[in-house]
Backbone as XML, in Angstrom:
<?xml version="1.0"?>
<chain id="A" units="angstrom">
  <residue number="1" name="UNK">
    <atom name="N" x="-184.382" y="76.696" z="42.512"/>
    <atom name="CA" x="-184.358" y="77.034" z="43.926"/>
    <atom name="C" x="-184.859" y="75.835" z="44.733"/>
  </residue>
  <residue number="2" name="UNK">
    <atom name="N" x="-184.225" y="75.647" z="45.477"/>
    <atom name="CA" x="-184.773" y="74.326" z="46.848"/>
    <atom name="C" x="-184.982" y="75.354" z="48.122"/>
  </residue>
  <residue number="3" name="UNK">
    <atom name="N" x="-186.276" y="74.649" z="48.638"/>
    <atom name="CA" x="-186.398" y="74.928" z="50.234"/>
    <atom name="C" x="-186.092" y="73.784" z="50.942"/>
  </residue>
  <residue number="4" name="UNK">
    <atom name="N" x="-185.233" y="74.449" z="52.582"/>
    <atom name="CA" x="-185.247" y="73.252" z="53.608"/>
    <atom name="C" x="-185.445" y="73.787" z="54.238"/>
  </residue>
  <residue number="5" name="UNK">
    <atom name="N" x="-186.596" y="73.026" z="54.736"/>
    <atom name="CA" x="-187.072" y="73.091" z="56.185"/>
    <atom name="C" x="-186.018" y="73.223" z="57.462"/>
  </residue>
  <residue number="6" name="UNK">
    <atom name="N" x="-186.224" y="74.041" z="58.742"/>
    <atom name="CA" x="-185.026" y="74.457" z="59.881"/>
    <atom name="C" x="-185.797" y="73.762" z="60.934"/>
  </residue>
  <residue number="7" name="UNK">
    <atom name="N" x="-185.668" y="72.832" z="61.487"/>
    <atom name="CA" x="-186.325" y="72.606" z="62.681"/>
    <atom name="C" x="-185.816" y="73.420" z="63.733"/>
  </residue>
  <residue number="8" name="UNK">
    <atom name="N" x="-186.285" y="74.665" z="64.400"/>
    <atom name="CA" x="-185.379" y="75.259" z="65.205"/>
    <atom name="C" x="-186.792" y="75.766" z="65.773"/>
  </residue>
  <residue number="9" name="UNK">
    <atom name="N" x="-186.626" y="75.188" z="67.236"/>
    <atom name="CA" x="-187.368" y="75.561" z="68.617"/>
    <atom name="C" x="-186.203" y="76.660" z="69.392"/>
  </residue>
  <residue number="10" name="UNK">
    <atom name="N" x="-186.974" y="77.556" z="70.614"/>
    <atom name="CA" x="-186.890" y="78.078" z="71.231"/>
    <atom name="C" x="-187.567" y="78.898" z="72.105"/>
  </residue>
  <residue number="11" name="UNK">
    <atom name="N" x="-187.293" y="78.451" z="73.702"/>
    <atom name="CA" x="-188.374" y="78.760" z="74.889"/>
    <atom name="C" x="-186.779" y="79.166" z="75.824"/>
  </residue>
  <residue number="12" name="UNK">
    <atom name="N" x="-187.884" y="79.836" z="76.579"/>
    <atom name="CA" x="-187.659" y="80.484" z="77.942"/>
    <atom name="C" x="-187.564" y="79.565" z="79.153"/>
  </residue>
  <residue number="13" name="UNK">
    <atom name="N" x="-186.920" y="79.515" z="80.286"/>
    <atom name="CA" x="-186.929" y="78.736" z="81.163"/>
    <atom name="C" x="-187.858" y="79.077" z="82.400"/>
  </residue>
  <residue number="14" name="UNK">
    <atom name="N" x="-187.712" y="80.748" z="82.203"/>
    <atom name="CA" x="-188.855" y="80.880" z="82.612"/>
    <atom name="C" x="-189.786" y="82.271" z="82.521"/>
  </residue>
  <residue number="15" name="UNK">
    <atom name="N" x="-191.177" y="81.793" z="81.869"/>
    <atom name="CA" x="-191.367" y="83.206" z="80.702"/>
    <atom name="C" x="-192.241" y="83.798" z="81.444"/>
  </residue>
  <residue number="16" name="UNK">
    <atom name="N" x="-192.543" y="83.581" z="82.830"/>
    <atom name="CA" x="-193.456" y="84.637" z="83.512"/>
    <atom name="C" x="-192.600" y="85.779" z="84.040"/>
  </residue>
  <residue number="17" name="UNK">
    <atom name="N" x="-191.529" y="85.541" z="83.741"/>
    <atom name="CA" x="-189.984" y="86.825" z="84.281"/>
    <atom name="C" x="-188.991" y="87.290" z="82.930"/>
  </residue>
  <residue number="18" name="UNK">
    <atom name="N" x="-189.774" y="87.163" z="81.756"/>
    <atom name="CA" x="-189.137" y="87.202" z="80.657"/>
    <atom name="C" x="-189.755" y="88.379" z="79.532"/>
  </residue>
  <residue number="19" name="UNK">
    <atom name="N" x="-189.310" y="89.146" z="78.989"/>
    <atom name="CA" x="-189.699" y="89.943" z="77.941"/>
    <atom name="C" x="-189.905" y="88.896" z="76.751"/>
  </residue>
  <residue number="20" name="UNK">
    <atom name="N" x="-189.812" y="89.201" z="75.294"/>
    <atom name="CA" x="-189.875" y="88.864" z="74.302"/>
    <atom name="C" x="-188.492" y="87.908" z="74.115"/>
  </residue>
  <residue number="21" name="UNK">
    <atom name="N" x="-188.624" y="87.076" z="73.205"/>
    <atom name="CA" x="-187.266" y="85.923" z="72.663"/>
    <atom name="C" x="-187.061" y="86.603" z="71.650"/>
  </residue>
  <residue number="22" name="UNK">
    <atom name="N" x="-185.612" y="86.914" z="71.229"/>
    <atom name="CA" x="-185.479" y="87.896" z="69.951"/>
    <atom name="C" x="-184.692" y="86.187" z="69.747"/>
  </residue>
  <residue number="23" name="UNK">
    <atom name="N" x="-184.618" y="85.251" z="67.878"/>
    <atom name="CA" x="-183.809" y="84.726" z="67.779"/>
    <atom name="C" x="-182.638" y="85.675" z="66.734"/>
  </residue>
  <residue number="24" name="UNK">
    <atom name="N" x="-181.553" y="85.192" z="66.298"/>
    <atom name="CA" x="-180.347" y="86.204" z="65.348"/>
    <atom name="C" x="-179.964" y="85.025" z="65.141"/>
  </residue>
  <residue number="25" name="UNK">
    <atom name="N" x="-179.884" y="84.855" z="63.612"/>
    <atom name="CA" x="-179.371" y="83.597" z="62.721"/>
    <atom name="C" x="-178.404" y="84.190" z="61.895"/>
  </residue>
  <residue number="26" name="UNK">
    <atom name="N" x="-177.356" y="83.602" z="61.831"/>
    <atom name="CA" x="-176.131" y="84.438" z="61.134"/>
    <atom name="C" x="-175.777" y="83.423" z="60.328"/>
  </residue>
  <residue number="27" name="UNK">
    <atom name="N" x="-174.974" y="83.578" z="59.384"/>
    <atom name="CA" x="-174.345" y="82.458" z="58.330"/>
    <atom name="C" x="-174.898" y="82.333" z="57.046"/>
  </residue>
  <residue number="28" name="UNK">
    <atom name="N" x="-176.022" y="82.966" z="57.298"/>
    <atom name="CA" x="-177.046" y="82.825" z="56.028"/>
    <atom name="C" x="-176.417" y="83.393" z="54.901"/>
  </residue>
  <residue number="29" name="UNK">
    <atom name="N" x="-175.860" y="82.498" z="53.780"/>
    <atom name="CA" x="-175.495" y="82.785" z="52.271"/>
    <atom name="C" x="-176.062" y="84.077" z="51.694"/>
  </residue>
  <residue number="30" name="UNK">
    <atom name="N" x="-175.554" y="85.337" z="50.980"/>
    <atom name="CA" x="-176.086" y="86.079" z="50.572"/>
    <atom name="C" x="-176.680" y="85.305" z="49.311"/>
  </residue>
  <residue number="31" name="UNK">
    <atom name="N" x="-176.827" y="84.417" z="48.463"/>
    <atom name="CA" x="-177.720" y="83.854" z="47.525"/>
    <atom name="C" x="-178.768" y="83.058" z="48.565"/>
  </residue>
  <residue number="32" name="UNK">
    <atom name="N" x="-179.312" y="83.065" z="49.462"/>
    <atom name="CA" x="-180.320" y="82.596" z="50.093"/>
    <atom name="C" x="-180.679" y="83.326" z="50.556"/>
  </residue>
  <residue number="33" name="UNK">
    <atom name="N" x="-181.894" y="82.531" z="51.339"/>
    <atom name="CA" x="-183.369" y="83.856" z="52.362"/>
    <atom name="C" x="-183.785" y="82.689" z="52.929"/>
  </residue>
  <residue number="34" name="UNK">
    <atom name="N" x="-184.055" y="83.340" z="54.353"/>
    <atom name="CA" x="-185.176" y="82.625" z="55.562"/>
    <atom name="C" x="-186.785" y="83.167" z="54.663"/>
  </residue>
  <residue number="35" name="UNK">
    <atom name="N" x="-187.730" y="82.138" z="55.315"/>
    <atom name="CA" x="-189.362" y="82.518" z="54.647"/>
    <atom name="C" x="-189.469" y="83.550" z="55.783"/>
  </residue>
  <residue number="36" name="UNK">
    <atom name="N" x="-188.802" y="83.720" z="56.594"/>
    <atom name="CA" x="-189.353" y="84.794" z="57.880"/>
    <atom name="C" x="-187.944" y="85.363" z="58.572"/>
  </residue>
  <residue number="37" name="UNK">
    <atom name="N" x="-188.456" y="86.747" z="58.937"/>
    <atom name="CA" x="-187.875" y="87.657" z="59.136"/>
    <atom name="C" x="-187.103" y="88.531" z="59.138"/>
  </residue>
  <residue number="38" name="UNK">
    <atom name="N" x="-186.534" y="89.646" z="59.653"/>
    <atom name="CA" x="-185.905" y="90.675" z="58.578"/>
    <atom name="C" x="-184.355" y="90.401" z="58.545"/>
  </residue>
  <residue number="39" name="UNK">
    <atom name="N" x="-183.736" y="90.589" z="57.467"/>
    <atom name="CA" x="-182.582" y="90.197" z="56.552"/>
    <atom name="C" x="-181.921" y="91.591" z="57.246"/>
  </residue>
  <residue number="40" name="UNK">
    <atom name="N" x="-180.769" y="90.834" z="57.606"/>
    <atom name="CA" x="-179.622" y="92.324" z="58.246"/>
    <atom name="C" x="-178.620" y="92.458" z="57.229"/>
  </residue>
  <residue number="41" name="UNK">
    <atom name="N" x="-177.110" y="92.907" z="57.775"/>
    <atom name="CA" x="-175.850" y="93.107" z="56.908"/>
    <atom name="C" x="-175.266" y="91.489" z="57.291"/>
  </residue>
  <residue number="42" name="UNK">
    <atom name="N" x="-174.852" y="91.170" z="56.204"/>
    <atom name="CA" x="-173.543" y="90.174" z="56.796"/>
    <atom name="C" x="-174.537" y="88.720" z="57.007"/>
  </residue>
  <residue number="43" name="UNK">
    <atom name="N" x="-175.612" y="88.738" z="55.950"/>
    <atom name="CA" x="-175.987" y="87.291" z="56.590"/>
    <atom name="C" x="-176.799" y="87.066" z="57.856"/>
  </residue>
  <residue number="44" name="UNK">
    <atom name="N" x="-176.990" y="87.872" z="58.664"/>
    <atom name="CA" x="-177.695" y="87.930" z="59.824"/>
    <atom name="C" x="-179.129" y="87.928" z="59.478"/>
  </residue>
  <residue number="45" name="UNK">
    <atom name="N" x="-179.964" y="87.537" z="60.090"/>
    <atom name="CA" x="-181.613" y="87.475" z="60.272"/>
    <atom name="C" x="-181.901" y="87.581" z="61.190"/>
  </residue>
  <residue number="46" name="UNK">
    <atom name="N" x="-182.797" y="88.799" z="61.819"/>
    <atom name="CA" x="-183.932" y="88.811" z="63.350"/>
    <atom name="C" x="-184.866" y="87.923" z="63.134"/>
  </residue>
  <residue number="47" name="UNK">
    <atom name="N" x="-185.547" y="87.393" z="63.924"/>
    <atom name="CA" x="-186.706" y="86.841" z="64.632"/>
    <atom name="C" x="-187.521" y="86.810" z="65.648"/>
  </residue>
  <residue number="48" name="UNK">
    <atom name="N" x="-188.609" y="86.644" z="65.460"/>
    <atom name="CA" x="-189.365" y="86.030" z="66.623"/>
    <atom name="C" x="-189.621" y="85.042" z="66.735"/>
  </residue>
  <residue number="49" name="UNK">
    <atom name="N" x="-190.096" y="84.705" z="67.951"/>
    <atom name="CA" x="-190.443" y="83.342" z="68.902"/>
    <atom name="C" x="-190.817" y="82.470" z="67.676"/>
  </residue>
  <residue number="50" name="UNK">
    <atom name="N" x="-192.010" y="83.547" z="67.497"/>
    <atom name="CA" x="-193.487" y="82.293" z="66.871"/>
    <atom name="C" x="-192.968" y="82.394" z="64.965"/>
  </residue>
  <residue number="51" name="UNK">
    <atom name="N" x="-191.895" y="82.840" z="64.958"/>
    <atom name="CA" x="-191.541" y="82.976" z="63.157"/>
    <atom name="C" x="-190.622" y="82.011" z="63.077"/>
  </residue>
  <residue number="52" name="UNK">
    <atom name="N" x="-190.238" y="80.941" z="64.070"/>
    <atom name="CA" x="-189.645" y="79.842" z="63.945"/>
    <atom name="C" x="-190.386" y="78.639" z="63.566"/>
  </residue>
  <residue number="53" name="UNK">
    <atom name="N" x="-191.875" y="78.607" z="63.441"/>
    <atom name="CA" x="-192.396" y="77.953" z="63.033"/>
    <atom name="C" x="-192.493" y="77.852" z="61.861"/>
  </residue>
  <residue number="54" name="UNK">
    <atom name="N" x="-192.472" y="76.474" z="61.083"/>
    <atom name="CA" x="-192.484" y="76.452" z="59.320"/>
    <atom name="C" x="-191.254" y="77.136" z="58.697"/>
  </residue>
  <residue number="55" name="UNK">
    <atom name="N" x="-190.186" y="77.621" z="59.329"/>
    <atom name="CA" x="-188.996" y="78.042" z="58.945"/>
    <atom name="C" x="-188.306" y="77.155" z="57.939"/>
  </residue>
  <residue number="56" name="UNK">
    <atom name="N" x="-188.292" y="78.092" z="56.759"/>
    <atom name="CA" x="-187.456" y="77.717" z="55.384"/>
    <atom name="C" x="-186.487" y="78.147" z="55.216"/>
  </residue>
  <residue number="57" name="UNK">
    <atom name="N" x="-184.804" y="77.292" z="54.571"/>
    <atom name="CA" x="-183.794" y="78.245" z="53.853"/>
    <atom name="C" x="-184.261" y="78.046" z="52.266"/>
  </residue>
  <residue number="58" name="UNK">
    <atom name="N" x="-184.460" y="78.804" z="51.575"/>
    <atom name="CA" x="-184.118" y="79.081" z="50.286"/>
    <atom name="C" x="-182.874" y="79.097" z="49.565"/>
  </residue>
  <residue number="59" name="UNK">
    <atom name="N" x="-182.594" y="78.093" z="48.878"/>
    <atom name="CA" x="-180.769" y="78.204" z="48.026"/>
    <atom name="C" x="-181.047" y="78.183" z="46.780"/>
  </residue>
  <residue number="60" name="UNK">
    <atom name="N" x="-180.094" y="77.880" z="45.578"/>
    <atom name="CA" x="-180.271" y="78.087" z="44.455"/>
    <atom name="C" x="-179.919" y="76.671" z="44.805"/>
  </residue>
  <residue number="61" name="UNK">
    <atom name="N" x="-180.663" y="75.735" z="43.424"/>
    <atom name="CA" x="-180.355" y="73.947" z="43.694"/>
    <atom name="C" x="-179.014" y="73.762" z="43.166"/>
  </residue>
  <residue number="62" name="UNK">
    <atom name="N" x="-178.040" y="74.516" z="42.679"/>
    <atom name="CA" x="-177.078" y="74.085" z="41.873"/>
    <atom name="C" x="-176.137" y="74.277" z="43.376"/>
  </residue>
  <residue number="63" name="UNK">
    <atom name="N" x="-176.468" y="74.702" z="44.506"/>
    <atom name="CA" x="-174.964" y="74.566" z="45.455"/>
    <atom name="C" x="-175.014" y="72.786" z="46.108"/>
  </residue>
  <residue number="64" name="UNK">
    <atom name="N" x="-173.869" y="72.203" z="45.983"/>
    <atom name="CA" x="-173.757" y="70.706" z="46.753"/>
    <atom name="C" x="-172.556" y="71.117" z="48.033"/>
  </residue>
  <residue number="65" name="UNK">
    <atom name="N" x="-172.819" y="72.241" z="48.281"/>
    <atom name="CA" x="-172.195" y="72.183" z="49.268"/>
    <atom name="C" x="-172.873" y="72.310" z="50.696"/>
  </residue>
  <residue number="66" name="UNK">
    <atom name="N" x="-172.066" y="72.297" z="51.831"/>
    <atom name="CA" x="-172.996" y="72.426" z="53.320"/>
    <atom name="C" x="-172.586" y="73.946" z="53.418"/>
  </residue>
  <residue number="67" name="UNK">
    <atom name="N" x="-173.163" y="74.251" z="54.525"/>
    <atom name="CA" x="-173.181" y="75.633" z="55.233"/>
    <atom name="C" x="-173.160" y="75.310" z="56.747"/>
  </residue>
  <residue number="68" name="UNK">
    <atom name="N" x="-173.154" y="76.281" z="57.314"/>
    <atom name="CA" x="-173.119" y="76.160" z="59.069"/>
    <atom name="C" x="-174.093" y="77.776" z="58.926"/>
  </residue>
  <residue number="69" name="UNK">
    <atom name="N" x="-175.062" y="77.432" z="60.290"/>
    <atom name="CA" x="-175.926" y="78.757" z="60.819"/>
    <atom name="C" x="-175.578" y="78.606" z="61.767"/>
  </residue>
  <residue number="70" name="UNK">
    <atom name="N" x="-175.336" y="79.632" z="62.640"/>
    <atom name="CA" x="-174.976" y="80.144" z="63.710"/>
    <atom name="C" x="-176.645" y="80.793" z="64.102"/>
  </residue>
  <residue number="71" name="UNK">
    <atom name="N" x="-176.942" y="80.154" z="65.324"/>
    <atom name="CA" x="-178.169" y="80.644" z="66.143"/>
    <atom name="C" x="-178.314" y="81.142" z="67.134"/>
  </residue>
  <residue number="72" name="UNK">
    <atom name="N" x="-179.151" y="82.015" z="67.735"/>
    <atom name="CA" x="-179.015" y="82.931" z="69.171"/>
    <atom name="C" x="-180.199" y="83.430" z="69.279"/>
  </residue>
  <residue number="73" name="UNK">
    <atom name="N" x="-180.583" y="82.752" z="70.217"/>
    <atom name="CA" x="-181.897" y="82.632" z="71.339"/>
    <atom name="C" x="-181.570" y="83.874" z="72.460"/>
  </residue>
  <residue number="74" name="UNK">
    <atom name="N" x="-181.999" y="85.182" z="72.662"/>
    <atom name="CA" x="-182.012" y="86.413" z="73.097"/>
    <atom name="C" x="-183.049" y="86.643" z="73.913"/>
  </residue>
  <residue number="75" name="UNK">
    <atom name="N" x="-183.004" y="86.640" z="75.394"/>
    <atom name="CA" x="-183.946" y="87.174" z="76.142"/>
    <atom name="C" x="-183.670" y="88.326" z="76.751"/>
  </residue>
  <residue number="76" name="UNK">
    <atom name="N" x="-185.172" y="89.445" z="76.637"/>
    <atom name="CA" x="-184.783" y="90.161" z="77.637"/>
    <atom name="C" x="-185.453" y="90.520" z="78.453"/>
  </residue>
  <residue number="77" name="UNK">
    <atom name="N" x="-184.947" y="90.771" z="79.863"/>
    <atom name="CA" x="-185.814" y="90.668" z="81.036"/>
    <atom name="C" x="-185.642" y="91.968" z="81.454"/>
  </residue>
  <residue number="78" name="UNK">
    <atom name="N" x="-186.507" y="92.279" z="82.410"/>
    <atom name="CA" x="-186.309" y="93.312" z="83.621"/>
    <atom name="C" x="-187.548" y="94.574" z="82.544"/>
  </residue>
  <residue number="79" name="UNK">
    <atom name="N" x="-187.082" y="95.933" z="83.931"/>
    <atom name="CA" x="-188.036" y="97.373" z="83.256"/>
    <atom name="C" x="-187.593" y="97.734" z="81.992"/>
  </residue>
  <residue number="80" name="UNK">
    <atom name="N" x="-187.846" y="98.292" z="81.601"/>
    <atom name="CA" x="-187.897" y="98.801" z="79.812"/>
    <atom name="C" x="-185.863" y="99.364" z="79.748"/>
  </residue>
  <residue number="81" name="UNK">
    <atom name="N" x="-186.157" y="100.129" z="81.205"/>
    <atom name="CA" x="-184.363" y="100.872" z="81.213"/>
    <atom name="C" x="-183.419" y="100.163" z="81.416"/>
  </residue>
  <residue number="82" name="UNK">
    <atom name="N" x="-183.675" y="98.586" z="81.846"/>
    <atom name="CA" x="-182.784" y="98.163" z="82.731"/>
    <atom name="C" x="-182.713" y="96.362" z="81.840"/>
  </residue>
  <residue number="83" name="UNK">
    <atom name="N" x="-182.811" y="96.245" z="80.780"/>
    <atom name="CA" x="-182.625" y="95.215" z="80.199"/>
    <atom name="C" x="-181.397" y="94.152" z="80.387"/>
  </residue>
  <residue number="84" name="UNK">
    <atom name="N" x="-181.359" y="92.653" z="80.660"/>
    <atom name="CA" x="-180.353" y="92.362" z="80.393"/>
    <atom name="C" x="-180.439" y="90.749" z="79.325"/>
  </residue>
  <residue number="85" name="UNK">
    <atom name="N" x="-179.371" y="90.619" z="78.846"/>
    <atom name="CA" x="-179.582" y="89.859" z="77.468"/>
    <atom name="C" x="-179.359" y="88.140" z="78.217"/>
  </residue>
  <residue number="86" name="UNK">
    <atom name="N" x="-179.309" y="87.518" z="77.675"/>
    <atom name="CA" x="-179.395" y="85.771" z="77.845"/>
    <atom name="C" x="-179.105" y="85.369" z="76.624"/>
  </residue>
  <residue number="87" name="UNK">
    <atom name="N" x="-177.924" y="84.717" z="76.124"/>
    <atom name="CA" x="-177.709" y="83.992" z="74.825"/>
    <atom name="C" x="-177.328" y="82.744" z="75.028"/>
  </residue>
  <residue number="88" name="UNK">
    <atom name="N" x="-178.069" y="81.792" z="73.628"/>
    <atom name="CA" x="-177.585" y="80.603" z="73.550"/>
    <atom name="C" x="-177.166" y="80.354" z="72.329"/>
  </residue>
  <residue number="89" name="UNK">
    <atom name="N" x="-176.106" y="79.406" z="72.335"/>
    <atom name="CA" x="-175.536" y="79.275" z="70.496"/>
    <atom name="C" x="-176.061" y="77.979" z="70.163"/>
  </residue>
  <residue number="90" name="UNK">
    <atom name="N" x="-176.236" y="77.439" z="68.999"/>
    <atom name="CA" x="-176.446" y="76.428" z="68.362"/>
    <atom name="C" x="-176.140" y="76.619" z="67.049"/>
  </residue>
  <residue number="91" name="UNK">
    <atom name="N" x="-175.334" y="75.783" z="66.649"/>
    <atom name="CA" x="-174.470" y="75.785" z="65.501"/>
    <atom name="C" x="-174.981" y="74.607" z="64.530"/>
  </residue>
  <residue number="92" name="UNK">
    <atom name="N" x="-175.505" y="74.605" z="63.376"/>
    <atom name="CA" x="-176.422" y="74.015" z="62.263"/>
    <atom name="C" x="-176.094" y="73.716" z="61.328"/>
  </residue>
  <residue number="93" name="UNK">
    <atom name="N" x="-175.485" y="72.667" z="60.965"/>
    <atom name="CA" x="-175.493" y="72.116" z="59.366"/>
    <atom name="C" x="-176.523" y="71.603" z="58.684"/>
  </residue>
  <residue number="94" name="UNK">
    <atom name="N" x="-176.293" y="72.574" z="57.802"/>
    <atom name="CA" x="-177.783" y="72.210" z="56.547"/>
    <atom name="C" x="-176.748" y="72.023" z="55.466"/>
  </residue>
  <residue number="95" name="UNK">
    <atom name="N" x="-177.227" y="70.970" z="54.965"/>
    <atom name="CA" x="-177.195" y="69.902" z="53.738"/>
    <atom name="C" x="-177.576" y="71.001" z="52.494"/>
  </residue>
  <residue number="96" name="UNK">
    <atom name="N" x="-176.903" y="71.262" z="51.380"/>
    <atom name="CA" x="-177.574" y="71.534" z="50.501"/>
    <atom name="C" x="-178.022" y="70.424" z="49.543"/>
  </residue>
  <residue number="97" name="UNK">
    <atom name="N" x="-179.452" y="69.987" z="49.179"/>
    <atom name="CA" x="-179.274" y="69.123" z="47.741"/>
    <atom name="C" x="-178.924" y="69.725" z="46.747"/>
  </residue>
  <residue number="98" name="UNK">
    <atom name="N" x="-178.860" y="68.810" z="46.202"/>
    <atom name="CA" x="-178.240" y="69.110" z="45.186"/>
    <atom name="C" x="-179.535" y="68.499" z="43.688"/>
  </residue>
</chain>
């Protein structure tokens, strides 16, 4: 098994008018795992803000191939009833070693 490190930041533009940052990482290999947060259907991962810190992929060392993650930075603002979403994409090639 190899870990790589994700350098992946994400802030608010402006967080005194902002609920929580949900991030959603998609692409993720069913033979891999993030060190943080919960594992959906289809490769998907939730997050939080502060679980982007020290962020690991886990692979098996025998893949030499790349991958692409698909990322999404999720805000939501307003009263509890009246939410509305904010997305950003960032699209990620990670290297597998080999």
């Amino acid at each position: 098994m190899r870990s790589i490190a994700l350098d992946i930041g994400a802030a608010l533009g402006a967080p005194q008018d902002a609920g929580p940052l949900l991030i959603r990482i998609s692409g993720v290999p069913q033979d891999a795992a993030l060190s943080a947060g919960i594992k959906g259907a289809n490769g998907v991962w939730l997050l939080s803000q502060e679980e982007l810190v020290g962020l690991t992929l886990t692979r098996a060392a025998d893949h030499g191939s790349e991958l692409e993650l698909r990322v999404r930075a999720i805000a939501f603002e307003g009263e509890t009833s009246g939410y509305t979403r904010v997305m950003q994409k960032l699209k990620l090639t990670v290297p597998i070693i080999q």
